[in-house]
C-alpha positions as CSV (number, residue, x, y, z in Angstrom):
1,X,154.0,241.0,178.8
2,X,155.9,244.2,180.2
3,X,155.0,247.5,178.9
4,X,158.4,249.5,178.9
5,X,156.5,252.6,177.8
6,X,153.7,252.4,179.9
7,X,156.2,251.7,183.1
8,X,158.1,254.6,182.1
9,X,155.0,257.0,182.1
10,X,153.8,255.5,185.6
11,X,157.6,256.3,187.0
12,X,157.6,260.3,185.5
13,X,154.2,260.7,186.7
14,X,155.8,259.4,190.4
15,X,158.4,261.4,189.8
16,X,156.8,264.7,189.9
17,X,154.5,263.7,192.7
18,X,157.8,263.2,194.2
19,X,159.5,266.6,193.0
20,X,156.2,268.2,194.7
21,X,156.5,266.7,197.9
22,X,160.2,267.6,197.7
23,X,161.2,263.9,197.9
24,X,164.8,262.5,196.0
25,X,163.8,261.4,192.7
26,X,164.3,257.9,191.7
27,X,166.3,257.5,188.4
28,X,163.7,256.4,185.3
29,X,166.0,253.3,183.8
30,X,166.7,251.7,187.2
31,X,162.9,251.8,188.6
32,X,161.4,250.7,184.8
33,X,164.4,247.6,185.3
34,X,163.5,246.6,188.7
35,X,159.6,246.9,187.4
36,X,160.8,244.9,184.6
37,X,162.6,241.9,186.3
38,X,159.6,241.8,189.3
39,X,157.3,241.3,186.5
40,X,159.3,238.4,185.1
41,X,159.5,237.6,187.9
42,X,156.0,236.9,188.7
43,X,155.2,235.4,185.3
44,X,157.5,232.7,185.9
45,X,156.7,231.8,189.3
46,X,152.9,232.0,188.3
47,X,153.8,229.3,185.1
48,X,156.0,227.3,188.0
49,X,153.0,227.1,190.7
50,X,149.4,227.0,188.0
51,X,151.3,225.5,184.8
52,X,149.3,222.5,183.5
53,X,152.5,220.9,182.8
54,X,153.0,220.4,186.6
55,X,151.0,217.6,186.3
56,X,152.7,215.7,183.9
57,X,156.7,216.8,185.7
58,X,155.7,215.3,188.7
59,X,154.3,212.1,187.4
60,X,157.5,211.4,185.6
61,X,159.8,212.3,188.0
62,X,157.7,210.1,190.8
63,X,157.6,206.6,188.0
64,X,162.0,207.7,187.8
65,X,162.1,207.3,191.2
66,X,159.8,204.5,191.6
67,X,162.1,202.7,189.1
68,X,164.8,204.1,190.6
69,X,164.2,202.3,193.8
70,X,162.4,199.3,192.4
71,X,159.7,200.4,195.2
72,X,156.4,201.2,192.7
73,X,154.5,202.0,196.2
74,X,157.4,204.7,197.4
75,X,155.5,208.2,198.0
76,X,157.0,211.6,198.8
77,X,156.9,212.7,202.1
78,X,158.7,214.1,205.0
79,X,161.0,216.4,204.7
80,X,164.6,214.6,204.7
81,X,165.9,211.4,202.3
82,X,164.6,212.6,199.1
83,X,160.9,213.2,200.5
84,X,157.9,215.3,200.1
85,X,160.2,218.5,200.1
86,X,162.8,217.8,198.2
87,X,160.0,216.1,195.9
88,X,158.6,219.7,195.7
89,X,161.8,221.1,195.2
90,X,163.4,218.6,192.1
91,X,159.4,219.3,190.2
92,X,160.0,223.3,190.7
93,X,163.8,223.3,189.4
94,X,162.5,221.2,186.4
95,X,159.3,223.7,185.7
96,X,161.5,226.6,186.3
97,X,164.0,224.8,183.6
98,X,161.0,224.6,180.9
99,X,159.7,227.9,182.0
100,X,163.3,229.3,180.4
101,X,164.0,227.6,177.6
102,X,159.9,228.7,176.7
103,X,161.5,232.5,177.5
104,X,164.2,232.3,175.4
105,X,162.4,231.1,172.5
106,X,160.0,233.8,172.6
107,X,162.7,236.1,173.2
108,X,165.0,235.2,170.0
């Protein structure tokens, strides 16, 4: 989780390493939001790439397809026509999906 305070002490403490070195300051709010939304950032790719749930997404979405083509051998690979890519692609949208609705619900 993001710790606005502690993010905020990190960019004053910058800050006047800047003001020594005579460099522009950089405005509090808009580094701790950037530092903020990189941070989310990283959590959600991090659930997307290492979540346990992976697993389980790709599974289904390979037996839909399966079905979907009446071909129970059909694989994903390649890079056109629905393969290994695009494969990688649909199980990524659908974690990323999961990964929100999971934010929201810890955010309300």
């Amino acid at each position: 989780m993001f710790d606005k305070r502690a993010a905020r002490r990190e960019i004053e403490k910058r800050n006047r390493l800047r003001a020594k070195a005579k460099l522009p300051l950089v405005s509090v709010e808009e580094e701790r939001r950037r530092n903020e939304e990189a941070a989310i950032q990283k959590e959600r790719d991090d659930f997307v790439h290492r979540s346990p749930l992976r697993q389980r997404v790709s599974d289904k979405l390979l037996n839909r397809i399966r079905r979907r083509l009446k071909n129970p051998e059909w694989r994903p690979s390649g890079v056109l026509s629905g393969g290994g890519y695009a494969f990688y692609v649909a199980v990524n949208n659908r974690l990323r999906r999961i990964w929100r609705w999971r934010h929201r619900q810890d955010n309300s």
